[in-house]
C-alpha positions as CSV (number, residue, x, y, z in Angstrom):
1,X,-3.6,8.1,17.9
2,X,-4.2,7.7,14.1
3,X,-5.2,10.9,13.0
4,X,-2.7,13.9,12.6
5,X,-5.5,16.0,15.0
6,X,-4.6,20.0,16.0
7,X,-3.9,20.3,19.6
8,X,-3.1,22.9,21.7
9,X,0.4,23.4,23.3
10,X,-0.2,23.4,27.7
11,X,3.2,22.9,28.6
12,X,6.8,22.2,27.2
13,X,10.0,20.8,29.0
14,X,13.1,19.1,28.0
15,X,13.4,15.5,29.0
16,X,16.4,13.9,28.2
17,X,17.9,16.9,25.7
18,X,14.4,16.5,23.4
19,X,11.9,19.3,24.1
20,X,8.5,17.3,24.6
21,X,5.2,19.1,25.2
22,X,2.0,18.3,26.8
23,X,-0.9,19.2,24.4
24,X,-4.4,19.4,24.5
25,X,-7.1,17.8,22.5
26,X,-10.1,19.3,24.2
27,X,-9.5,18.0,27.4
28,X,-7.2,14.8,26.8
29,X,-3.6,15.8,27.6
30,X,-0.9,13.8,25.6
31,X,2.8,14.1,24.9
32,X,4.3,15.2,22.1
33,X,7.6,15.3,21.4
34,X,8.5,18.8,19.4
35,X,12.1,18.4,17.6
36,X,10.1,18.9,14.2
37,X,8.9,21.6,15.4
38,X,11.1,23.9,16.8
39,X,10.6,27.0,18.5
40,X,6.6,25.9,18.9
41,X,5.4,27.7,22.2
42,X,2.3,27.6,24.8
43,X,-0.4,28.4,23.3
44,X,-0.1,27.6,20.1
45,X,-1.5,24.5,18.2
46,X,0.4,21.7,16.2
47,X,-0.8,18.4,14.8
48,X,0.2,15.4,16.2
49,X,0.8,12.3,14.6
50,X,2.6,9.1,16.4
51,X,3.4,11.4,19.0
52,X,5.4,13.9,17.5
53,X,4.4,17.4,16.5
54,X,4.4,17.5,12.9
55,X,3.6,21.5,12.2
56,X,2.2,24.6,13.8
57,X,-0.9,26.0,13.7
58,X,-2.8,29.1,13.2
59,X,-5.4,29.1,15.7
60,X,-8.5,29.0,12.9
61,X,-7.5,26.3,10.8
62,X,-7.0,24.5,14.0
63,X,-10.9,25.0,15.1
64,X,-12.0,24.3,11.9
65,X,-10.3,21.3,11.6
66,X,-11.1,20.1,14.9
67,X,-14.8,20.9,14.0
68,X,-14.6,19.0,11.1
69,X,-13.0,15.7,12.4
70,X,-16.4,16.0,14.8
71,X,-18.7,16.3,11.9
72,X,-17.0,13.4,10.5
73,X,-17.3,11.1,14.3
74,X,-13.7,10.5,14.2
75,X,-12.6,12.2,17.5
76,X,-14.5,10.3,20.0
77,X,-13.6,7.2,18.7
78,X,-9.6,8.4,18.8
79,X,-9.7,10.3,22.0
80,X,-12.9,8.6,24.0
81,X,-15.9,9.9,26.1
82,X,-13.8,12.3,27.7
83,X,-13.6,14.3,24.4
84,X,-14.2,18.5,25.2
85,X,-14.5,20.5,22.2
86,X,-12.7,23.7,22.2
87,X,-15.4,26.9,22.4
Protein backbone atom coordinates (compact mmCIF):
# COMPACT_ATOMS: atom_id res chain seq x y z
CA UNK A 1 0.00 0.00 0.00
CA UNK A 2 1.18 3.49 -1.00
CA UNK A 3 -1.32 5.71 0.31
CA UNK A 4 -1.64 6.58 4.12
CA UNK A 5 -5.73 5.39 3.63
CA UNK A 6 -8.24 5.55 6.92
CA UNK A 7 -9.22 2.09 7.92
CA UNK A 8 -11.28 0.78 10.38
CA UNK A 9 -9.91 -1.24 13.38
CA UNK A 10 -11.80 -5.17 13.26
CA UNK A 11 -9.62 -6.77 15.50
CA UNK A 12 -6.36 -6.39 17.72
CA UNK A 13 -3.95 -9.06 19.25
CA UNK A 14 -0.46 -9.19 20.43
CA UNK A 15 1.86 -11.22 18.30
CA UNK A 16 5.12 -11.49 19.48
CA UNK A 17 4.90 -8.54 22.39
CA UNK A 18 3.70 -5.91 19.41
CA UNK A 19 -0.06 -5.26 19.35
CA UNK A 20 -1.00 -5.68 15.61
CA UNK A 21 -4.51 -5.13 14.34
CA UNK A 22 -6.61 -6.32 11.47
CA UNK A 23 -8.21 -3.21 9.71
CA UNK A 24 -10.63 -2.67 7.24
CA UNK A 25 -10.51 -0.78 4.03
CA UNK A 26 -14.12 -1.37 2.92
CA UNK A 27 -13.88 -4.91 2.73
CA UNK A 28 -10.02 -5.64 2.30
CA UNK A 29 -8.71 -6.77 5.72
CA UNK A 30 -4.92 -6.01 6.26
CA UNK A 31 -2.51 -5.95 9.17
CA UNK A 32 -1.33 -3.22 10.88
CA UNK A 33 0.96 -3.11 13.34
CA UNK A 34 -0.26 -0.42 16.26
CA UNK A 35 2.96 0.54 18.51
CA UNK A 36 2.48 4.25 17.08
CA UNK A 37 -0.59 4.15 18.10
CA UNK A 38 -1.20 3.10 21.34
CA UNK A 39 -4.24 2.56 23.09
CA UNK A 40 -6.22 2.55 19.39
CA UNK A 41 -9.35 0.19 19.90
CA UNK A 42 -12.10 -1.64 17.72
CA UNK A 43 -13.92 0.45 16.12
CA UNK A 44 -11.99 3.19 15.61
CA UNK A 45 -10.13 4.25 12.42
CA UNK A 46 -6.28 4.99 11.81
CA UNK A 47 -4.31 5.46 8.68
CA UNK A 48 -2.07 3.08 7.53
CA UNK A 49 0.98 3.53 5.88
CA UNK A 50 3.76 0.52 5.21
CA UNK A 51 1.77 -1.35 7.50
CA UNK A 52 1.84 0.47 10.55
CA UNK A 53 -0.85 2.66 12.01
CA UNK A 54 0.23 6.09 11.85
CA UNK A 55 -2.76 8.04 13.80
CA UNK A 56 -6.31 7.70 14.93
CA UNK A 57 -9.26 8.79 13.50
CA UNK A 58 -12.42 10.51 14.04
CA UNK A 59 -14.94 8.70 12.30
CA UNK A 60 -15.85 11.86 9.71
CA UNK A 61 -12.67 12.80 8.52
CA UNK A 62 -12.21 9.22 7.94
CA UNK A 63 -15.41 9.06 5.45
CA UNK A 64 -14.55 11.96 3.94
CA UNK A 65 -11.27 11.11 3.23
CA UNK A 66 -12.06 7.76 2.00
CA UNK A 67 -14.69 9.50 -0.29
CA UNK A 68 -12.17 11.64 -1.52
CA UNK A 69 -9.42 9.18 -2.41
CA UNK A 70 -12.56 7.59 -4.60
CA UNK A 71 -13.22 10.78 -6.37
CA UNK A 72 -9.68 10.97 -7.11
CA UNK A 73 -9.56 6.69 -8.53
CA UNK A 74 -6.91 6.00 -6.26
CA UNK A 75 -8.43 3.16 -4.09
CA UNK A 76 -9.25 0.70 -6.60
CA UNK A 77 -6.03 0.80 -8.01
CA UNK A 78 -4.38 0.32 -4.24
CA UNK A 79 -6.84 -2.06 -2.83
CA UNK A 80 -8.37 -3.92 -6.26
CA UNK A 81 -11.92 -4.93 -7.51
CA UNK A 82 -12.83 -6.11 -4.28
CA UNK A 83 -12.93 -2.44 -3.04
CA UNK A 84 -16.47 -1.78 -0.63
CA UNK A 85 -16.99 1.65 0.24
CA UNK A 86 -18.08 2.26 3.75
CA UNK A 87 -22.04 3.49 3.82
Amino acid sequence: MCLAIPGKVTRIWESDGKAMAEVDFGGVAKEACLDLVPGLQVGEYTIVHLGFALRRMDEADALLTIQLFEQMGDLEAELGSELRIYP
